[in-house]
N, C-alpha and C positions, 0 to 999 in steps of 0.2 A: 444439523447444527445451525444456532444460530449466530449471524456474528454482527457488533457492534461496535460502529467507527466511530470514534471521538478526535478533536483538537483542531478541528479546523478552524479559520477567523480571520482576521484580515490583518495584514501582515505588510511593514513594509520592503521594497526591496534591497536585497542584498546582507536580510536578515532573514533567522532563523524560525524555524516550526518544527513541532513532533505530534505525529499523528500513532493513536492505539486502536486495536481491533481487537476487542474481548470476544470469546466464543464463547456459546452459552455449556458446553460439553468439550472434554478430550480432543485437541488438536495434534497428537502426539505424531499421530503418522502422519499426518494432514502436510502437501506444501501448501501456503499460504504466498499469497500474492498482494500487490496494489495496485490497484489500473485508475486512470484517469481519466476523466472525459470533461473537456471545454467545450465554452458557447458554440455551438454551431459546426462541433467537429466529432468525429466518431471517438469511442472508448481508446484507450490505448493502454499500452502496457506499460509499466512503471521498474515493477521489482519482482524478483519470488526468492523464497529462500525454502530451502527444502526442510524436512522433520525436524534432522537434527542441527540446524543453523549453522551446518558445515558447508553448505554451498548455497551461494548467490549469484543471481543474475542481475542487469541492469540494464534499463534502454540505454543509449548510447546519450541522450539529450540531461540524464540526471548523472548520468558514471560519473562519481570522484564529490557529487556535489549531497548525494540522499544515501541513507544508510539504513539497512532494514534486517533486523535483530525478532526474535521470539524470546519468549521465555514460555518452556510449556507448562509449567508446574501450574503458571498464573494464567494459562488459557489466551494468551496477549500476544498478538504479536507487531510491531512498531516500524514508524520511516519517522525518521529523523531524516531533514530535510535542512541544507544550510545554501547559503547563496543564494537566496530564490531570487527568480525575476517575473518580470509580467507574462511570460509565457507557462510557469508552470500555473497560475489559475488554471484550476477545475473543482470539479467536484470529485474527491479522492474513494475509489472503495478498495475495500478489503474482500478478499475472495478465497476461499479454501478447495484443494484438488484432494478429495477423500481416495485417491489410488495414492497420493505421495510425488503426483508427475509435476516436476518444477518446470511447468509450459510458461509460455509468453504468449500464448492464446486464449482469450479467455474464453472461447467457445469450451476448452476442456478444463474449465472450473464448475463444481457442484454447486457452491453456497454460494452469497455473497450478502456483504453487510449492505447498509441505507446508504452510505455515502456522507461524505461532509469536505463543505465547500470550506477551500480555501481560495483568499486572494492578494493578489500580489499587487499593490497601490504603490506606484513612486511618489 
């Protein structure tokens, strides 16, 4: 599968962004993830929500502030992202676990989309 991140751009802080990841095929079973990775620092893990968008995880630096919803019908799945500050700059991707595993490693991700930079300017 392939998948396709859009919305990212330049943003100032303490305001809001929503990022989407079209899959080009059926994500049904798929958990779907978003990691991130800034200048000069390894990928990290962001969010995952599992098939049926009944269960989410969150890294502890975004909890309460990014919110990440699917809709499978549309192949999409989304982070809404509010309060941002100059630390969440990166470049955001989206990643799909074809067994369904809603990991916070992205070693056990299959796909993953191009990325798209967002940034956070006070």
């Amino acid at each position: 599968v392939q998948l396709q991140a859009s919305g990212g751009g330049l943003v100032e802080v303490g305001n809001s962004l929503g990022l989407s990841c079209v899959a080009s095929r059926s994500i049904d079973v798929y958990a779907m993830a978003w990691f991130r990775q800034a200048p000069g620092k390894q990928r990290e893990f962001v969010a995952v929500i599992n098939f049926s968008g009944e269960y989410t995880n969150y890294a502890g630096s975004v909890q309460g502030r990014f919110t990440i919803s699917r809709d499978n019908a549309k192949k999409t799945v989304y982070l809404q992202m509010s309060s941002l500050n100059r630390e969440d700059t990166a470049v955001y991707y989206c990643a799909a676990n074809k067994w369904g595993a809603s990991s916070d490693q992205d070693t056990q991700y299959h796909y993953w989309g191009q990325g798209t930079l967002v940034t956070v300017s006070s």
